[in-house]
NUPADREN-336792 format. One record per atom (N, C-alpha, C, CB): x, y, z; residue in one letter. Coordinates in steps of 0.1 Angstrom, whole numbers, padded with zeros to 4 digits, always signed. Atoms other than C-alpha are relative to their C-alpha. Glycine has a CB too. Example, Ala and Ser with C-alpha at 12.3 -4.5 7.8 and 13.67 -1.06 7.14 Angstrom:
+0009-0012+0000A +0123-0045+0078A +0009+0012+0000A -0010+0000+0012A -0009-0011+0000S +0137-0011+0071S -0008+0011+0008S +0004+0005-0014S 
This chain:
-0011-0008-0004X +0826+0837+0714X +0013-0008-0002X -0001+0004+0015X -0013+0004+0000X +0863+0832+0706X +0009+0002+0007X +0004+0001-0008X -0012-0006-0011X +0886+0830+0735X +0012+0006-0006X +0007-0012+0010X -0011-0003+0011X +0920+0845+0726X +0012-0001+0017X -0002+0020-0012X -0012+0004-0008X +0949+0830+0745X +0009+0009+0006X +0006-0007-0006X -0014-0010-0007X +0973+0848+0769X +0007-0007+0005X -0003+0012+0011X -0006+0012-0002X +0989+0818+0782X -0009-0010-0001X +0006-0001+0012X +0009+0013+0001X +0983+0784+0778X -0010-0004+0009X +0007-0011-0001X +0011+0004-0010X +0964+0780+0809X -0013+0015+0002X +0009-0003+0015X +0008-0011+0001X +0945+0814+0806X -0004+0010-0014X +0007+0008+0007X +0009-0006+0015X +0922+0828+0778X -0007+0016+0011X -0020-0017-0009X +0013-0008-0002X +0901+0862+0776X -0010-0002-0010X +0002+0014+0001X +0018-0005+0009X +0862+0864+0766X -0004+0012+0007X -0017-0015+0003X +0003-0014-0002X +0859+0896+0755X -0019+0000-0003X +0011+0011-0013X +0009-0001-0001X +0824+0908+0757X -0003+0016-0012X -0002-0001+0015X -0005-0019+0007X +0811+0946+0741X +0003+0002+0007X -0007+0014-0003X -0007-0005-0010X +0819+0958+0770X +0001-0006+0010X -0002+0009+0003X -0007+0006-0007X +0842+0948+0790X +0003-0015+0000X -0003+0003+0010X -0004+0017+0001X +0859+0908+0798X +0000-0003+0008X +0011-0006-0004X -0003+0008-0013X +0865+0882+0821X +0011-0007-0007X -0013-0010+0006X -0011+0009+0003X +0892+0856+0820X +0000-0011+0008X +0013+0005+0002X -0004+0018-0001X +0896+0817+0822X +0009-0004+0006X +0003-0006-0011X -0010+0009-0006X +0922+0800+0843X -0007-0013+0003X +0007+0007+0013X +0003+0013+0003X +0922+0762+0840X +0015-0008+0006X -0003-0002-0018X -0014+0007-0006X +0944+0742+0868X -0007-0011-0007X +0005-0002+0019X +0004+0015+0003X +0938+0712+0849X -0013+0001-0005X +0000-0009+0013X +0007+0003+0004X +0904+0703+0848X -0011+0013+0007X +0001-0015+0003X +0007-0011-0011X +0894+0730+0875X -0002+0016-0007X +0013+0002+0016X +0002-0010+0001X +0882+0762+0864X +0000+0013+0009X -0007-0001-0004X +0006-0013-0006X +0881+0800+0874X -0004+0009-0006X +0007+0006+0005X +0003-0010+0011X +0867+0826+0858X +0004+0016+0016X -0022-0004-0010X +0000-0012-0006X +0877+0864+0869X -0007+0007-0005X +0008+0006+0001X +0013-0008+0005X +0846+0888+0865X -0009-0011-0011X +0005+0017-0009X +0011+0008+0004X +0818+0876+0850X -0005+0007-0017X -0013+0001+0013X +0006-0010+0007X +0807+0899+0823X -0012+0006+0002X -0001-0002-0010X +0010-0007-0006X +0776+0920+0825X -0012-0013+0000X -0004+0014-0010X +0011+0012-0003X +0737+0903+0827X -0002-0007-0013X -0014+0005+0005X +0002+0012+0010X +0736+0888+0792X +0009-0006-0007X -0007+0003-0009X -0011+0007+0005X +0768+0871+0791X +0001-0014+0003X +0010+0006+0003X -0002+0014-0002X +0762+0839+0806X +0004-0012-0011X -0011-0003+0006X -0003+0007+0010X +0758+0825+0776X +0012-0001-0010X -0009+0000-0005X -0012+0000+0008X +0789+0834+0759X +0011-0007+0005X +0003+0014-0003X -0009+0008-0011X +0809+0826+0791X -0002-0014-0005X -0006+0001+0017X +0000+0012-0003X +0797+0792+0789X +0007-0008-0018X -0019-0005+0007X -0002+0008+0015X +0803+0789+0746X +0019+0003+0003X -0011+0010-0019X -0019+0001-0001X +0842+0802+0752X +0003-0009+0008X +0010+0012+0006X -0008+0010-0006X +0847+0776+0776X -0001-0012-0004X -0001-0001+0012X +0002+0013+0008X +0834+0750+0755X +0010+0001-0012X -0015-0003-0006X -0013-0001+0010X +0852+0760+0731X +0016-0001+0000X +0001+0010-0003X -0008+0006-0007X +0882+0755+0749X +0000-0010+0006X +0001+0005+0005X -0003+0017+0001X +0876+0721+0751X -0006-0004+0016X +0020-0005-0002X -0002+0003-0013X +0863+0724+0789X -0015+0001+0001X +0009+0009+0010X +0014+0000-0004X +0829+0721+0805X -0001+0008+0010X -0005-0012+0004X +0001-0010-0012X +0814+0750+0823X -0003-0003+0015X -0010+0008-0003X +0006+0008-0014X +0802+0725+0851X +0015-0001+0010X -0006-0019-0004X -0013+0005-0003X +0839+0725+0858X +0005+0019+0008X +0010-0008-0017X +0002-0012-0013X +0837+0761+0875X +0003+0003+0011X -0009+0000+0004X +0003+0000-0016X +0843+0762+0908X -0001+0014+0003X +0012-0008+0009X -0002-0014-0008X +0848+0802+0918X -0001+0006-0014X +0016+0004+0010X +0004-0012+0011X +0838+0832+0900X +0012+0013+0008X -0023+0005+0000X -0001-0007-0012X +0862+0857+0919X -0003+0014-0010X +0017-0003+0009X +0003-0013+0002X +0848+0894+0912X +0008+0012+0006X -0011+0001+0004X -0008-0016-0006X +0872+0925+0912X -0005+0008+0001X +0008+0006-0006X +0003-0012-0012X +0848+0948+0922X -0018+0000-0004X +0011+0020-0003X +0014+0005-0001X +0811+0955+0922X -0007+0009-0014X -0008+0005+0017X +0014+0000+0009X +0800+0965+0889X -0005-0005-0007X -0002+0006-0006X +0013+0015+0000X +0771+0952+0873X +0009-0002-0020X -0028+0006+0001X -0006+0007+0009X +0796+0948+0837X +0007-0011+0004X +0006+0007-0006X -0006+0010-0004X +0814+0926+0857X -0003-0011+0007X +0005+0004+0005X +0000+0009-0007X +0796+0904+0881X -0016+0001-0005X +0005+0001+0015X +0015+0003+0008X +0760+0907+0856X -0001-0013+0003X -0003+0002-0017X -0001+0016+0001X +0766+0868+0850X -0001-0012+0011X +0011-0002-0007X -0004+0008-0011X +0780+0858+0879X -0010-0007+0009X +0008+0007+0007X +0009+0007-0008X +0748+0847+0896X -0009-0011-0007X -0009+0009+0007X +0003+0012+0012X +0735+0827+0865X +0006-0010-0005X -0002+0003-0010X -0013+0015+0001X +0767+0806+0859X +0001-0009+0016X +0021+0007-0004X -0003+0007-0007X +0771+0801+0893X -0014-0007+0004X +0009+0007+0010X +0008+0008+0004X +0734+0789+0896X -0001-0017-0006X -0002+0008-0007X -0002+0012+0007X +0737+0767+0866X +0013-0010+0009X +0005+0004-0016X -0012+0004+0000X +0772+0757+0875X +0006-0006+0016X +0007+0011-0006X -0008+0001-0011X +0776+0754+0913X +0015+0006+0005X +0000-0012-0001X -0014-0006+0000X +0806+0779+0915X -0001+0012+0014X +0004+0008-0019X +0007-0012-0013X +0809+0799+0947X +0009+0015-0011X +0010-0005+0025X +0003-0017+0011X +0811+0837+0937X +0007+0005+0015X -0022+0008-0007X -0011-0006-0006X +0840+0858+0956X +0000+0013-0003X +0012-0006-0004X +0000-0018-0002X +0842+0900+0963X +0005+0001+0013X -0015+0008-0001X +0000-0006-0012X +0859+0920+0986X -0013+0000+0007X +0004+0012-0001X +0008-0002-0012X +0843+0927+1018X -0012+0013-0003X +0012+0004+0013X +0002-0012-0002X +0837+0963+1009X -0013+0002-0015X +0015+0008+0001X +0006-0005+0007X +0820+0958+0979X -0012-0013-0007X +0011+0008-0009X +0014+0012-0002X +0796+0922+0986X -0012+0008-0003X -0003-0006+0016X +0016-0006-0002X +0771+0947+0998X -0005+0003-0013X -0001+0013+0009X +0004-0007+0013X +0769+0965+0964X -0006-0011-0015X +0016+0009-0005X +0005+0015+0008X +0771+0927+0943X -0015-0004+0005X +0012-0014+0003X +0013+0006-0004X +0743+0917+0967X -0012+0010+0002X +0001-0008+0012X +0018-0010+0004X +0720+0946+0960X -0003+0007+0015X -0019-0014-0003X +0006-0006-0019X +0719+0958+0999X +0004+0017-0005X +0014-0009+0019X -0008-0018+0002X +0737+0998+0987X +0004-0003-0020X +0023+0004+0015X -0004-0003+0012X +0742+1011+0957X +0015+0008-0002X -0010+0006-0005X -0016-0005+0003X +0777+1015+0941X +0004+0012+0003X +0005+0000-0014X -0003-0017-0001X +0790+1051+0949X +0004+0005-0015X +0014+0005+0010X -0004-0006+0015X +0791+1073+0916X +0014+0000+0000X -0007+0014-0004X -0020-0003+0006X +0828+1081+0897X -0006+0014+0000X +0010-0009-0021X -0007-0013+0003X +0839+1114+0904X +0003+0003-0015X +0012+0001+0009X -0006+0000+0022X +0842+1121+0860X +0010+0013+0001X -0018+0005-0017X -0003-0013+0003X +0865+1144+0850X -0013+0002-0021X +0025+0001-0001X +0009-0003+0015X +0848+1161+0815X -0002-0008-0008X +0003+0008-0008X -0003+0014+0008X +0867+1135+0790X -0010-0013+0002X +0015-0004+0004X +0005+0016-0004X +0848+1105+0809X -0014-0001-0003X +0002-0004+0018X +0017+0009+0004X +0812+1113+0804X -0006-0001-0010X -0011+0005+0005X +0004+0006+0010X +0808+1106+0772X +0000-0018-0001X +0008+0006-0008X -0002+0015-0002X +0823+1072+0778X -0010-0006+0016X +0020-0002+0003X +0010+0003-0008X +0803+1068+0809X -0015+0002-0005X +0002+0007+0011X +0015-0006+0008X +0770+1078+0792X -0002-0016-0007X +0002+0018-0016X +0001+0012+0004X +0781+1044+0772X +0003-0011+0010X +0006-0001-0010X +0000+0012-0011X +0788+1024+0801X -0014-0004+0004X +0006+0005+0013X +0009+0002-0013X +0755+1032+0816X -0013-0011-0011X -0009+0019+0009X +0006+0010+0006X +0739+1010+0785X +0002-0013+0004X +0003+0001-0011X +0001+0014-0007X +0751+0979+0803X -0013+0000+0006X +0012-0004+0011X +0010+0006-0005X +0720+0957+0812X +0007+0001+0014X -0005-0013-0007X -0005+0001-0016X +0715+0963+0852X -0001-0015+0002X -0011+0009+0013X -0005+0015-0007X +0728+0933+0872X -0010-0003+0008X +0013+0000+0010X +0005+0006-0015X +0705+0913+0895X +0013+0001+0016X -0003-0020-0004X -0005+0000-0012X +0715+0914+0934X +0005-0018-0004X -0013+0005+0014X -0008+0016+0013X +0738+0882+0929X +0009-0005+0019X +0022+0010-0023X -0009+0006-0013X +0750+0863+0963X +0015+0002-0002X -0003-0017+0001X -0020+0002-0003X +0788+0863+0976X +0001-0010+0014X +0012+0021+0005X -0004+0012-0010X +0800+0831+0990X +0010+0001+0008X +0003-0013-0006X -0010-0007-0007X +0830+0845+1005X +0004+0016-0005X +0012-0008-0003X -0007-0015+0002X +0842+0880+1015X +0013-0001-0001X -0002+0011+0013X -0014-0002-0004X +0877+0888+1009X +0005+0008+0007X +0007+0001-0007X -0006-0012-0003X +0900+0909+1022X +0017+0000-0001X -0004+0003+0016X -0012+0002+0003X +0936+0920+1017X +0008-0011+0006X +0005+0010+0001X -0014+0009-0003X +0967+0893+1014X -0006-0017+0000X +0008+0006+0018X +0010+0019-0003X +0935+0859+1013X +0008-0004-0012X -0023-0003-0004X -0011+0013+0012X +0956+0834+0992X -0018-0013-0002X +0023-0015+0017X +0013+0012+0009X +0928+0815+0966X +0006-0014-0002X -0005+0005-0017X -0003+0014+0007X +0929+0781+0957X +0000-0002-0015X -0010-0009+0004X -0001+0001+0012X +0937+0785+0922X +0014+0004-0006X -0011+0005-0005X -0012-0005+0004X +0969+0793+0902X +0012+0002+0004X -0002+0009-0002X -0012+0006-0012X +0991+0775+0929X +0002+0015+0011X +0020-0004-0011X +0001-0010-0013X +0983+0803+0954X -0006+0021-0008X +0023+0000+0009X +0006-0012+0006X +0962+0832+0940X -0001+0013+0013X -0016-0006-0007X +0003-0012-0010X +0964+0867+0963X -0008+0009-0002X +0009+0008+0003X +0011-0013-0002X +0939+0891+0969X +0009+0018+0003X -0011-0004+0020X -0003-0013+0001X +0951+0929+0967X -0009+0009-0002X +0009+0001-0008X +0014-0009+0006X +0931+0951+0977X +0004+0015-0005X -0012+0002+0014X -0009-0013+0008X +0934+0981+0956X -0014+0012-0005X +0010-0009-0019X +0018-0013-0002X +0903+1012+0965X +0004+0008-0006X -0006+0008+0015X -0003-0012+0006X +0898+1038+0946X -0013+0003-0015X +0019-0002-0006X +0012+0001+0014X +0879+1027+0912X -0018-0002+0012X +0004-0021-0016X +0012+0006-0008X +0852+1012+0939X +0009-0003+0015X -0006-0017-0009X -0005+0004-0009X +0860+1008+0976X +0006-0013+0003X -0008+0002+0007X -0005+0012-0001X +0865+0969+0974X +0004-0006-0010X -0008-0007+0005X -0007+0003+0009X +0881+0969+0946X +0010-0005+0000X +0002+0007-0006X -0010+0010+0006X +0908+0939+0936X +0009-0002-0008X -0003-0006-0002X -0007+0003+0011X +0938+0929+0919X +0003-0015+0004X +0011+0011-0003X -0006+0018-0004X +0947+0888+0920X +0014+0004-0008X -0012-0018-0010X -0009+0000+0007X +0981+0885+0915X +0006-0020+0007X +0010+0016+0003X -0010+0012+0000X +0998+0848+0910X +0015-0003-0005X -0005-0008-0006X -0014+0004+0000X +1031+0848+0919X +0008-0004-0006X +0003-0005+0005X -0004+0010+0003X +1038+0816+0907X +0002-0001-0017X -0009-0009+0006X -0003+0002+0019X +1033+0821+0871X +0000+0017+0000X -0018-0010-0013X +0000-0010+0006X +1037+0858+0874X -0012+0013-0010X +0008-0005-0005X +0012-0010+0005X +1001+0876+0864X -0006+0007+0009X -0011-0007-0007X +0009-0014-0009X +0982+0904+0878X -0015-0001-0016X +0015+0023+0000X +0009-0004+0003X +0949+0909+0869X -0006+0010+0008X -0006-0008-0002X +0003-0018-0006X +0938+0948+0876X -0011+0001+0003X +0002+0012-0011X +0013-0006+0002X +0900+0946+0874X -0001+0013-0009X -0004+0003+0014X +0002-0013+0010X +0891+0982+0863X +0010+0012+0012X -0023+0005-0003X -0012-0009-0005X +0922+0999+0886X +0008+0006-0010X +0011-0009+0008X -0005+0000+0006X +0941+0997+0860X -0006-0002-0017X +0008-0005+0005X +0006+0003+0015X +0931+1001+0819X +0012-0003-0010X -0009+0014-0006X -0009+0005+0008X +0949+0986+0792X -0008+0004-0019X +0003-0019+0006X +0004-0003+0015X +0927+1005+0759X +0005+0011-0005X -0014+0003-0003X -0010-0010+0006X +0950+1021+0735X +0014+0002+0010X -0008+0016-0003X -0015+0001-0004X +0977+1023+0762X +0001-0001+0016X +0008+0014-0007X +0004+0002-0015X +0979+1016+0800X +0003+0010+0005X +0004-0010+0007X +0001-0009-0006X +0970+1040+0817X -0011-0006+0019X -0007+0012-0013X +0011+0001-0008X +0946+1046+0853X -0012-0002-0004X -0002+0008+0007X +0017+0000+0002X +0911+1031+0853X -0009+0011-0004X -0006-0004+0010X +0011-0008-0001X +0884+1052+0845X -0013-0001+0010X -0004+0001-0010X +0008+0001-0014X +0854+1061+0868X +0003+0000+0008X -0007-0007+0003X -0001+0002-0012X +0866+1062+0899X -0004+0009+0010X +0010-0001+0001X +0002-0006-0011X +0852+1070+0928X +0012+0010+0008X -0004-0010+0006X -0014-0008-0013X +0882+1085+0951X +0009-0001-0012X +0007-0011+0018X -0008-0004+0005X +0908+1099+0926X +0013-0008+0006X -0001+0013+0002X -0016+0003-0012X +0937+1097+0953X +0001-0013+0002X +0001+0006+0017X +0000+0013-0002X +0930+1062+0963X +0004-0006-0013X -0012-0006+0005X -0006+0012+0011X +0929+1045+0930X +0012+0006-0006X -0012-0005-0014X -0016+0004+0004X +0963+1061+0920X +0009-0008+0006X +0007+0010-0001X -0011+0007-0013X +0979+1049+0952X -0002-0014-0004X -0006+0003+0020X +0003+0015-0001X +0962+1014+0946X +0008-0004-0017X -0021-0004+0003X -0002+0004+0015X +0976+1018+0904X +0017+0002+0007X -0009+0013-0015X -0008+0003-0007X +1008+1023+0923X +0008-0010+0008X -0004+0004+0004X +0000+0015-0007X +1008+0994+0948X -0002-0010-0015X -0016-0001+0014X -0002+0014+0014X +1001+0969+0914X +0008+0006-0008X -0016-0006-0011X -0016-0004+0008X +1029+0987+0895X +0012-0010+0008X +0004+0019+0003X -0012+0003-0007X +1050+0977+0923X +0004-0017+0002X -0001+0007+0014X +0001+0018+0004X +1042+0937+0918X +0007-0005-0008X -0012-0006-0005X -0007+0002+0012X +1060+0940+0889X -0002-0016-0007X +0017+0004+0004X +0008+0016+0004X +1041+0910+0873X +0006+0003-0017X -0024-0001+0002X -0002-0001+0015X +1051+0898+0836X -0010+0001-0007X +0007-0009-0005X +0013-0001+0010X +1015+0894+0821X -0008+0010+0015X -0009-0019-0007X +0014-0005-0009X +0990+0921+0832X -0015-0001-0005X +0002+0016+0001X +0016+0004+0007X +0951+0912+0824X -0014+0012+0005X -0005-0018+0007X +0007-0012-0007X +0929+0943+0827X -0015-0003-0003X +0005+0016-0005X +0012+0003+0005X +0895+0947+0830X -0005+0005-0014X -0008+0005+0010X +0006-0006+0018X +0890+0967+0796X +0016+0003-0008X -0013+0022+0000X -0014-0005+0003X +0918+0965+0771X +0007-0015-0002X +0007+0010+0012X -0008+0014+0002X +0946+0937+0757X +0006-0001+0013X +0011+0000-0012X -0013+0006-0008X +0967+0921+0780X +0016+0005+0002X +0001-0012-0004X -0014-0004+0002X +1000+0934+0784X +0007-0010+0004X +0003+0012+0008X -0008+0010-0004X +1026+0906+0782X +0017+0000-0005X -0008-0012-0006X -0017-0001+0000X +1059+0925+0772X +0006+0012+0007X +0006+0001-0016X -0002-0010-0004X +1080+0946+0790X -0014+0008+0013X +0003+0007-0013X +0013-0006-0009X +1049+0948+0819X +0005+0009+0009X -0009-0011+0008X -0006-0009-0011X +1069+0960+0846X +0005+0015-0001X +0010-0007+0004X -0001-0016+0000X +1082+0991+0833X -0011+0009-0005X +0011+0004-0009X +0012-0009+0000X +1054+0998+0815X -0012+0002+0009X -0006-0003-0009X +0009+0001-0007X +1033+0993+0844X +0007+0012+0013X -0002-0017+0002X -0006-0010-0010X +1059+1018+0866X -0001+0014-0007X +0017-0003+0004X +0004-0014+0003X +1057+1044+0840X -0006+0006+0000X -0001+0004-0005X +0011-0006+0005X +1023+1048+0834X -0008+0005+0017X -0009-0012-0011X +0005-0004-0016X +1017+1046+0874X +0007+0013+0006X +0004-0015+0013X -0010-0014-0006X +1044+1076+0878X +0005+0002+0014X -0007+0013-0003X 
């Protein structure tokens, strides 16, 4: 895999479907989402490739509980010694105790859901910490938890202040043009929550499916939330 830079301290490894993303204080790693179950290994070649050692790990943090997203996360952190991070609301679903609540589809979606459901299922996958809204991380000189329901009840957005990024999870989509996530469970919620991360007005946005938005984020991030 070839990372592809969004700042110097942050890469994405895109996957087929769906990404995760690299932050590197230094020597310290993070990774956001994991990719599904047979991505470990790609995870681990983009970060070599980036000149860093996956032993260098520490936190996996997971924006919400599906298995494209936190597949990996129990096999790096495994290998790797990395504790593994999810809301409160949506642990249970990462650790296999309930199963995710279906997406309400409108018509348009189930075709594209029909190809979602080809992701390899996730193992039940430990969470070393629950979050919950406003937890400040140790990474990215003060990383925040936002919780933002709607795609998934414990669904997440990290935003760092400090350097100005938001990462949406799957709240927010960034393929062909930013718009609301797809799948969502509760309609009403995840606009309100695409809403609330509009209002962050962050300069880079990093979504779960989709480029990065790194110009003009803020308005495009108010228009498309309406």
């Amino acid at each position: 895999m070839e990372p592809t830079e969004v700042l110097p301290r942050l890469h994405l490894l895109r996957f087929a479907i769906g990404q995760a993303y690299l932050w590197a204080d230094g020597r310290e790693l993070t990774l956001i989402d994991a990719g599904d179950a047979s991505a470990a290994g790609a995870v681990e070649d983009g970060v070599r490739r980036l000149g860093h050692d996956p032993a260098r790990i520490r936190r996996i943090v997971l924006t919400h509980g599906h298995r494209d997203h936190y597949g990996a996360a129990g096999e790096l952190a495994g290998r790797h010694g990395a504790e593994i991070l999810a809301h409160r609301l949506d642990a249970r679903f990462v650790r296999g105790e309930e199963p995710v609540p279906e997406p309400v589809l409108h018509d348009w979606e189930r075709p594209l859901y029909a190809r979602a459901l080809t992701v390899p299922e996730a193992p039940a996958t430990p969470v070393d910490r629950e979050l919950e809204d406003g937890d400040e991380l140790p990474f990215g000189g003060g990383a925040r938890v936002v919780h933002a329901p709607g795609h998934t009840p414990g669904s997440i957005g990290i935003h760092l202040p400090r350097h100005d990024v938001l990462f949406t999870g799957d709240a927010v989509a960034g393929v062909g043009r930013v718009m609301l996530g797809v799948f969502n469970a509760d309609h009403a919620r995840a606009q309100e929550s695409f809403r609330r991360l509009a209002g962050l007005a962050p300069a880079v946005v990093c979504f779960g499916h989709g480029d990065p938005l790194t110009e003009d984020a803020p308005a495009v991030l108010r228009t498309a939330a309406g």
